[in-house]
C-alpha positions as CSV (number, residue, x, y, z in Angstrom):
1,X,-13.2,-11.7,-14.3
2,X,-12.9,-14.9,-13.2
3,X,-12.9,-18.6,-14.4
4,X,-14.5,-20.6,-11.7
5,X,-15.6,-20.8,-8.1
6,X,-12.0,-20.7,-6.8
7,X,-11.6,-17.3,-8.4
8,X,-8.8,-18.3,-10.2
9,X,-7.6,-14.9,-12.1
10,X,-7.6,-14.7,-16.2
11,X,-4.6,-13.7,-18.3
12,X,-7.5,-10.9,-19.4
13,X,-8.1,-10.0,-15.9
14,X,-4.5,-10.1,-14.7
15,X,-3.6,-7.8,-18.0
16,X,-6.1,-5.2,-17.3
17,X,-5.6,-5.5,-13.8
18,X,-1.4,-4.5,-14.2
19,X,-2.5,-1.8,-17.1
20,X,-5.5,-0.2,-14.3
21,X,-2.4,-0.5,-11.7
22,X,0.2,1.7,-14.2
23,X,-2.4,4.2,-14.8
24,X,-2.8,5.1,-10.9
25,X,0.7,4.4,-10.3
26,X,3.2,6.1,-12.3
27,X,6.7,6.3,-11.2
28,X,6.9,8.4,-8.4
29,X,3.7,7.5,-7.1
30,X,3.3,7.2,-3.0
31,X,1.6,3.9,-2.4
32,X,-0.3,4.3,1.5
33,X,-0.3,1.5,3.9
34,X,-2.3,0.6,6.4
35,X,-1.9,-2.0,8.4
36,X,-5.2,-4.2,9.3
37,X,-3.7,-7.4,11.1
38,X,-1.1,-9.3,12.7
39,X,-0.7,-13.2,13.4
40,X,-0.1,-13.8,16.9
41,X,3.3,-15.0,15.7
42,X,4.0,-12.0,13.9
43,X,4.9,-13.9,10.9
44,X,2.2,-12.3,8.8
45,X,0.4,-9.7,8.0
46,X,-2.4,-7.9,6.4
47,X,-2.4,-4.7,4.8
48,X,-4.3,-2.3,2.3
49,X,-3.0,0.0,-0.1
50,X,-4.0,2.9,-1.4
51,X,-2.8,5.6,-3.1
52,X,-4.3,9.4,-3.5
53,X,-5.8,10.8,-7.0
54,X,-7.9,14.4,-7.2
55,X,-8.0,14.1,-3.6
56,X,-9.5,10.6,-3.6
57,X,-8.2,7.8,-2.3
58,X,-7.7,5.0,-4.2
59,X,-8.2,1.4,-3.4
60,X,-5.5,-0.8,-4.9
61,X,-5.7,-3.9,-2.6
62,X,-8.2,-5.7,-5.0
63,X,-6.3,-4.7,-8.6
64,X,-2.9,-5.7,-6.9
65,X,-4.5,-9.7,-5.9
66,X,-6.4,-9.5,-9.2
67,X,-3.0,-8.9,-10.7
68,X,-1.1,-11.3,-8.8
69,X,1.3,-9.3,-6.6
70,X,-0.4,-10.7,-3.6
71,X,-3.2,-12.7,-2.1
72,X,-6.7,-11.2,-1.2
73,X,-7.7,-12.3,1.9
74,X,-11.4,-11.7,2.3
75,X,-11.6,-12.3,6.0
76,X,-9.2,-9.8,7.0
77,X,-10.0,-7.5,3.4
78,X,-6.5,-7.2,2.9
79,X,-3.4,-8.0,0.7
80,X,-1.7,-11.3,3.1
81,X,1.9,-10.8,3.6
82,X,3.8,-13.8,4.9
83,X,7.2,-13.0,6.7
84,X,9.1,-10.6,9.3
85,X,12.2,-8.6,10.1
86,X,11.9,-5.9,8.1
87,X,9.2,-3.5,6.9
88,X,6.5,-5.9,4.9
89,X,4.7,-2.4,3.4
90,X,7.7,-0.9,2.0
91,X,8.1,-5.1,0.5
92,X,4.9,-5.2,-0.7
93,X,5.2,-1.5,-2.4
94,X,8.4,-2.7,-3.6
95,X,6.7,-5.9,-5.4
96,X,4.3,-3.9,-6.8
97,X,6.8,-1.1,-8.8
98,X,8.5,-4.4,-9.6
99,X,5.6,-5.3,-11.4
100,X,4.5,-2.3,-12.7
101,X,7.4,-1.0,-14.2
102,X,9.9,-4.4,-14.8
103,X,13.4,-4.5,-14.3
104,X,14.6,-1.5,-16.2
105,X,15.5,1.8,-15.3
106,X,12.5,3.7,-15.4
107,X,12.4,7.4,-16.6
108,X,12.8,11.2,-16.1
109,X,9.9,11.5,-14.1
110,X,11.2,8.9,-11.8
111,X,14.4,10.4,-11.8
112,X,12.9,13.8,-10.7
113,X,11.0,12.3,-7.9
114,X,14.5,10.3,-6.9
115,X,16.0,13.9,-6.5
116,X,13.5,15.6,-4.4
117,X,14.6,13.0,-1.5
118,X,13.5,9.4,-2.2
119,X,14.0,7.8,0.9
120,X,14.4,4.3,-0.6
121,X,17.2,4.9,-3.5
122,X,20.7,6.1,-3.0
123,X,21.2,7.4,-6.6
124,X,19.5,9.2,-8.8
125,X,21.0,8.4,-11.9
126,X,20.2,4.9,-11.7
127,X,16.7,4.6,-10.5
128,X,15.6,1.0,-10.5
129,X,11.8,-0.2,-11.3
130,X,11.9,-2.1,-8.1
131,X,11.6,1.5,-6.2
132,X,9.4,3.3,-8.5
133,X,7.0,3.7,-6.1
134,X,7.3,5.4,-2.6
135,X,5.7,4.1,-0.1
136,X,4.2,5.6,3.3
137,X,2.2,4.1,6.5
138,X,-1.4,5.6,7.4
């Protein structure tokens, strides 16, 4: 999976990383957050997400670094989020549809789940990739 010490990623590993990602997560899919740190200056953060499949949760912190939505920090064994002032899970769930599903409008099933009360996305009719994905804190 990797190329060297450093653990620099491979296109391979990236690709199959983003394909393992769209399998779990398909639009409408709750992403869980969990919060595992904060810097004393509260300028960054940790977090883990997950998401829920046959009752299972589902790891995602190590496809999503492996991918290249975020760094893995193995110290604190979560996804490092750099910045403040507004929710950093619902940015780094936000990231992730972004990557997942591109820049288009995604599709009916999306739509659906925009209808049954989205809390991110005003309108329906023009569900954007970026909020695919809902997410929620654990």
């Amino acid at each position: 999976m990797t190329t060297s010490k450093r653990n620099k990623t491979t296109a391979e590993a990236k690709h199959q990383a983003l394909e393992r990602l769209r399998q779990l997560c398909p639009p409408g899919t709750v992403v869980y957050c969990i919060l595992r740190h904060v810097a004393k200056s509260g300028m960054t953060r940790w977090i883990d997400l997950y998401t829920i499949q046959n009752d299972t949760p589902m790891w995602l912190s190590g496809l999503c670094a492996t991918a290249g939505v975020h760094t893995y920090d193995l110290k604190r064994e979560a996804l490092k989020v750099g910045g403040c002032g507004m929710d950093m899970g619902f940015a780094l769930v936000y990231e992730l549809s972004h990557a997942l599903h591109g820049h288009e409008t995604v599709g009916a099933d999306a739509k659906k789940a925009a209808e049954k009360g989205h809390p991110h996305h005003p309108r329906a009719d023009s569900y954007r990739a970026g909020y695919s994905l809902t997410h929620r804190w654990i």
